[in-house]
C-alpha positions in Angstrom: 48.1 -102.3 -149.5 51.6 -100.9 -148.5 51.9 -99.3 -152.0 48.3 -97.9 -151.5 49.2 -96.1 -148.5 52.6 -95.3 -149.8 51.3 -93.4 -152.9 49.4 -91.4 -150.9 52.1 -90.5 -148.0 55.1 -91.3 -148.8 55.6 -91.1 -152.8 59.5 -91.9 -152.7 58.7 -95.4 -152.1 57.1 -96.0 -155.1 59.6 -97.4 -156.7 58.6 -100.8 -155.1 56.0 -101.0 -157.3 59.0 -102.1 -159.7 58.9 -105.6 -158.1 55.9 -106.4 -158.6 54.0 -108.9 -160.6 52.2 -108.5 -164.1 49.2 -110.0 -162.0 49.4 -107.5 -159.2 49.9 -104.8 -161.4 46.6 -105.6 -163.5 44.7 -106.0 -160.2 45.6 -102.5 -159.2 44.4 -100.9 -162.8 41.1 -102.4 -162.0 41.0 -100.7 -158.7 41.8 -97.3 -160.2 39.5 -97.8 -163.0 36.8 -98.7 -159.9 37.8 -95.4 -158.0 37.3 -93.0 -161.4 34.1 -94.9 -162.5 32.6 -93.8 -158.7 31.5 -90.2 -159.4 29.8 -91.2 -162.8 27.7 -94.2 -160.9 27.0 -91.7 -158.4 25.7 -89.5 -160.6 23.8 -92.3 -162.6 22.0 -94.4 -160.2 20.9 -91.1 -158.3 19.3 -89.9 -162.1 18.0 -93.5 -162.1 16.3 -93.7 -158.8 14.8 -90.2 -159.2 13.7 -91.0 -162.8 11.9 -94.2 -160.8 9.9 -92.1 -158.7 9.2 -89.1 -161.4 7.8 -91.7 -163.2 5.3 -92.6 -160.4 4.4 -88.9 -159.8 3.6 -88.6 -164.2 1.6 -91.7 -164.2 -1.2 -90.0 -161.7 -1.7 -87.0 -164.1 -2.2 -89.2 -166.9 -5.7 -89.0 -168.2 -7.4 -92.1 -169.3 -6.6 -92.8 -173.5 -6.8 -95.4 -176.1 -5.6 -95.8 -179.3 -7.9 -95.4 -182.4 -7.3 -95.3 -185.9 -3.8 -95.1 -185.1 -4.4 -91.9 -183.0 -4.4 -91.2 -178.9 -8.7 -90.4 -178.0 -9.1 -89.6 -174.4 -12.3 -90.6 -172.8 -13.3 -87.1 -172.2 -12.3 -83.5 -173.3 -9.0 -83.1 -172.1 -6.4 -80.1 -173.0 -2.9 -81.0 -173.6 0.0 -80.3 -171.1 3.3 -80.3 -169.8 4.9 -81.7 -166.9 8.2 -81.2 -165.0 9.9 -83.1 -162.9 13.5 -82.5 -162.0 14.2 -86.2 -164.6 11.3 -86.3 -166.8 9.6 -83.4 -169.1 6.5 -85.6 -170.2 3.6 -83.9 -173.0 0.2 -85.2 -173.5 -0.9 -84.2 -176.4 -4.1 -85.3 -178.0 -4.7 -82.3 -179.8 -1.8 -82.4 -182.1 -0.8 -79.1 -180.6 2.8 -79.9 -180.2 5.4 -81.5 -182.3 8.7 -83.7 -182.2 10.7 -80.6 -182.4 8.9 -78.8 -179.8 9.3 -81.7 -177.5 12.9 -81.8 -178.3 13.3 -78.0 -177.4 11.5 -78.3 -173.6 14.6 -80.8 -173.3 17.0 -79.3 -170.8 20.7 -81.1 -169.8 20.1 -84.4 -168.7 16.5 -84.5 -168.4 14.5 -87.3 -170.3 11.4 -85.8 -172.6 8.5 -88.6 -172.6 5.9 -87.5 -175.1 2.1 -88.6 -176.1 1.6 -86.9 -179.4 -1.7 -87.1 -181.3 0.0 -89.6 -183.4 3.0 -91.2 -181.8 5.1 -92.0 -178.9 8.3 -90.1 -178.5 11.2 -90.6 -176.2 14.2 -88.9 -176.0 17.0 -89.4 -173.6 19.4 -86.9 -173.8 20.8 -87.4 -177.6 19.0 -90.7 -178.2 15.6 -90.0 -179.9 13.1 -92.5 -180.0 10.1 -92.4 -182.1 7.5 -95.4 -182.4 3.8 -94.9 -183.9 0.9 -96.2 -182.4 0.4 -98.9 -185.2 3.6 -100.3 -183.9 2.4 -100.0 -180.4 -0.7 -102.4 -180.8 -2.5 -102.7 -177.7 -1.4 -99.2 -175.6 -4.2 -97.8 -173.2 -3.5 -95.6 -170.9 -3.7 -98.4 -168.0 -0.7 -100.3 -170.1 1.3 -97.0 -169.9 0.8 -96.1 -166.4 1.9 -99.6 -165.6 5.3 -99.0 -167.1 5.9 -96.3 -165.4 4.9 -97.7 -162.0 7.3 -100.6 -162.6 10.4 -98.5 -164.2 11.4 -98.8 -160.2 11.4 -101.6 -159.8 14.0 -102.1 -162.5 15.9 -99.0 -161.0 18.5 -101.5 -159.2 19.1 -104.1 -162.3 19.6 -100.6 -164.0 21.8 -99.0 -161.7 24.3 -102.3 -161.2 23.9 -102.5 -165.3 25.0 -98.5 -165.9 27.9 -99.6 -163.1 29.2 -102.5 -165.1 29.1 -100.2 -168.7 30.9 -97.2 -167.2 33.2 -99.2 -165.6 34.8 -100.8 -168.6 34.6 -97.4 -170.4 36.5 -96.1 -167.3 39.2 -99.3 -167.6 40.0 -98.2 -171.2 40.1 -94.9 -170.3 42.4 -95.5 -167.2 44.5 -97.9 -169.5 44.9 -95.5 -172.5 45.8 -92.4 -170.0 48.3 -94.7 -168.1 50.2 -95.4 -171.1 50.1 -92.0 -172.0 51.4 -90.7 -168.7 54.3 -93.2 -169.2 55.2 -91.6 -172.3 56.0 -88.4 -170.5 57.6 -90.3 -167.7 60.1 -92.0 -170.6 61.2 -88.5 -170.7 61.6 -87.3 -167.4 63.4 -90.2 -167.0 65.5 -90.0 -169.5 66.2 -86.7 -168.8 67.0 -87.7 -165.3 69.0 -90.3 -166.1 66.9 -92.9 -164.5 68.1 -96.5 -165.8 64.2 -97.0 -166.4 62.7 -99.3 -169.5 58.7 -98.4 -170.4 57.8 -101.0 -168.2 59.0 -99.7 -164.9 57.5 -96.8 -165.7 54.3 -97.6 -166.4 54.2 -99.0 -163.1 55.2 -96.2 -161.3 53.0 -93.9 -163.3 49.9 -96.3 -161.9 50.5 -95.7 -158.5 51.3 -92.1 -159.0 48.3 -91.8 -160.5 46.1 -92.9 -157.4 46.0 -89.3 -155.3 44.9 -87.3 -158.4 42.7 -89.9 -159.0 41.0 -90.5 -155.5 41.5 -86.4 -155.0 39.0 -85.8 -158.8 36.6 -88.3 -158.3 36.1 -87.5 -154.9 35.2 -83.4 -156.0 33.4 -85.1 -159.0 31.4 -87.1 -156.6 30.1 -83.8 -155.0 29.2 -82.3 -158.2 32.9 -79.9 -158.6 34.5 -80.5 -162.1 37.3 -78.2 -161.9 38.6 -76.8 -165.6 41.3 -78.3 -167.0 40.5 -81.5 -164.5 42.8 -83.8 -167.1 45.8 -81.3 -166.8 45.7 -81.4 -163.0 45.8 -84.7 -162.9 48.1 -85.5 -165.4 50.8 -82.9 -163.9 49.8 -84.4 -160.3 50.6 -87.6 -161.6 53.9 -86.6 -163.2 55.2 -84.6 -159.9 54.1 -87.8 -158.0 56.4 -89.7 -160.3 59.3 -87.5 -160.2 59.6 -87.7 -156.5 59.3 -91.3 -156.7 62.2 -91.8 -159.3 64.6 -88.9 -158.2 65.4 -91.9 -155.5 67.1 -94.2 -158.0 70.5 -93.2 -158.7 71.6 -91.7 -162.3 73.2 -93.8 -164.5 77.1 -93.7 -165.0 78.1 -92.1 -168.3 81.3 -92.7 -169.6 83.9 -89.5 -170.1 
């Protein structure tokens, strides 16, 4: 905790870090990858939530359908449409009026594109097309569909701890691979220096230099700011942070 507060006030006395343990100085990686995994979950679990209640708002404009021959019959006359919601952009089309590819293109940023063509189901999250026929969908009415969308919030918390859990081990490797190369550069600031420092001490220096640029992006990234160059900030951040932590140790001797 001392070495929390200290790389955020008083970076010369990170150089304590060097004492620590290989177990203390895993445990710490995790709570930086935690930190930088926060704006993404954020982000996620709001999508998920709103996608929860989109999906609620869809299923009460959805006429009444089955499936025949293979192809989506309404019980009555009914045109085909679009509609919007700030998560979903769902079609219903029994017309065959629309296509895959025009689906696709009514697909803006993040939002998910739920179709009911004359022939097929399409789903497309953002890059991840789905397409299943109504022969492989044995059994959809429109009562079966509505229900799926009724209980897609009740799932919304199992699917917001689940994102959590993937994004934060994509956020460990990142933090891990990022660390090591921020010790690179420290190797040669040090050596530059002539800091008495192995790869080791540095790479524990570098991860507690590393926790005000990383508390001061995910905290604008939490409020929706991504700065350019975001990576370069942080990585010189990180680096400066360092330098005023090992300018403390004293040079080493070199002979005449």
């Amino acid at each position: 905790m001392s070495l929390f507060k200290n790389s955020l006030l008083h970076p010369e006395k990170l150089v304590q870090a060097l004492s620590l343990k290989k177990g203390k100085i895993i445990l710490y990686l995790l709570v930086i990858a935690t930190i930088a995994a926060i704006p993404t979950w954020v982000q996620g679990s709001t999508l998920i939530s709103e996608f929860g209640r989109d999906g609620q708002i869809i299923a009460g404009s959805i006429p009444e359908f089955t499936i025949e021959n293979e192809q989506l019959v309404t019980k009555e006359p009914v045109k085909s449409f679009i509609y919007k919601t700030n998560s979903i952009i769902f079609t219903f089309d029994p017309n065959g009026e629309r296509t895959v590819e025009d689906v696709n293109l009514d697909q803006i940023g993040n939002i998910v594109a739920i179709a009911l063509l004359e022939d097929r189901l399409h789903v497309n999250l953002p890059g991840y097309p789905i397409q299943l026929t109504y022969a492989q969908l044995n059994g959809l009415t429109s009562a079966t569909f509505i229900d799926i969308l009724f209980n897609i919030q009740s799932f919304s918390g199992t699917a917001v701890i689940f994102t959590f859990l993937i994004l934060w081990l994509a956020t460990l490797f990142v933090t891990v691979l990022y660390t090591l190369l921020y010790t690179l550069f420290a190797n040669c600031i040090a050596l530059i220096t002539g800091k008495a420092l192995k790869f080791g001490d540095n790479f524990k220096i570098i991860l507690f230099a590393s926790t005000l640029p990383t508390l001061f992006i995910a905290l604008l990234n939490t409020f929706g700011l991504v700065p350019s160059f975001q990576l370069e900030i942080k990585a010189i951040m990180t680096l400066f942070i360092y330098y005023l932590a090992v300018r403390t140790i004293p040079k080493i001797e070199r002979l005449p």
